[in-house]
VMD Tcl script that draws the C-alpha trace (Angstrom):
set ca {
  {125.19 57.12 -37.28}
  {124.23 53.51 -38.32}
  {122.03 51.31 -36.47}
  {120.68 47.89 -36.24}
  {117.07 49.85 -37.45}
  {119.09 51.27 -40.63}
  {120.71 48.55 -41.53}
  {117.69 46.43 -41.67}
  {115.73 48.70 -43.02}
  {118.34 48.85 -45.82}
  {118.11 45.19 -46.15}
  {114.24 44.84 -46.53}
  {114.66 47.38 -49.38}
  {116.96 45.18 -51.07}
  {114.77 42.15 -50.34}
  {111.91 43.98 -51.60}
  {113.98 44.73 -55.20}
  {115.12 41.91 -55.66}
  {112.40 39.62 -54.23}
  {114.49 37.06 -53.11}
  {117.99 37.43 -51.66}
  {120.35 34.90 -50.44}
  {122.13 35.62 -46.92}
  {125.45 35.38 -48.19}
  {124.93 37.53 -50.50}
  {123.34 40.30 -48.49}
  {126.32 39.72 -45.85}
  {128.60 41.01 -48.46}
  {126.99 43.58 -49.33}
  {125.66 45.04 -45.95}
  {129.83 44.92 -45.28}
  {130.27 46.93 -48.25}
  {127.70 49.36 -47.74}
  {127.81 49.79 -43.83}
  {131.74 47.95 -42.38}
  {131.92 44.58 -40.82}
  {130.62 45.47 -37.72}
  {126.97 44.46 -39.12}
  {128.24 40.87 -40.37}
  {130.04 38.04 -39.19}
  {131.27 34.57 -40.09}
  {129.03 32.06 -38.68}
  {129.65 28.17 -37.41}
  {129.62 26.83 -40.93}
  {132.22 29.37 -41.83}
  {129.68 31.79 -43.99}
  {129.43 34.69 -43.98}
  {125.90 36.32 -41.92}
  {123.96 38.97 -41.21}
  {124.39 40.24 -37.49}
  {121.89 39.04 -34.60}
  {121.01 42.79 -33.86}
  {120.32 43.05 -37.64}
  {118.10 40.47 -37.62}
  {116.22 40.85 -34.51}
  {115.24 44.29 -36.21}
  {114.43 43.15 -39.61}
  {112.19 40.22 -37.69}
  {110.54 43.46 -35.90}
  {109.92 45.83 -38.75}
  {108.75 43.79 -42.15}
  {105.53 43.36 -41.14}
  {104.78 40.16 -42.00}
  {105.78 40.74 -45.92}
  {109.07 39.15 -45.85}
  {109.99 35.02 -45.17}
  {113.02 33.33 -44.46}
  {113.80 30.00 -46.43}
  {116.12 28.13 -44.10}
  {117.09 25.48 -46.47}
  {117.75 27.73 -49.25}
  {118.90 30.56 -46.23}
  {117.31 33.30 -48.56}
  {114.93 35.21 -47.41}
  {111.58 36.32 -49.98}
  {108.42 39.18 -50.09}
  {105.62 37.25 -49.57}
}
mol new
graphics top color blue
foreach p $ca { graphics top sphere $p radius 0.5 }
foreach p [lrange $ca 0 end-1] q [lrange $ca 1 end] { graphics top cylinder $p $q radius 0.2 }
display resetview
């Protein structure tokens, strides 16, 4: 079963490779990898990562990873 914890968890690993990675991109492919229940389209009509997602990601990264809000990517520290 997929959870928010797997998902995210998923995602810091690709953060982590890739050392930077934009949300858009990550969006489409946390869709691909888990279904669309884990993204959604957000005010500005792009696609984003889900709240309970992020909430998670926030809880587990341990201070290593940073969210650019201009550039909405986030980075390993």
């Amino acid at each position: 079963m997929t959870t928010p914890q797997t998902v995210a968890e998923w995602l810091i690993e690709k953060i982590r490779a890739e050392g930077t990675l934009h949300e858009e991109e990550a969006s489409y492919l946390l869709e691909k990898q888990f279904g669309s229940e884990w993204v959604h389209v957000d005010v500005t009509g792009r696609m984003a990562v889900s709240q309970d997602v992020l909430k998670r990601l926030r809880q587990i990264h341990g201070g290593t990873i940073q969210w650019d809000n201009s550039a909405r990517c986030w980075s390993v520290l």
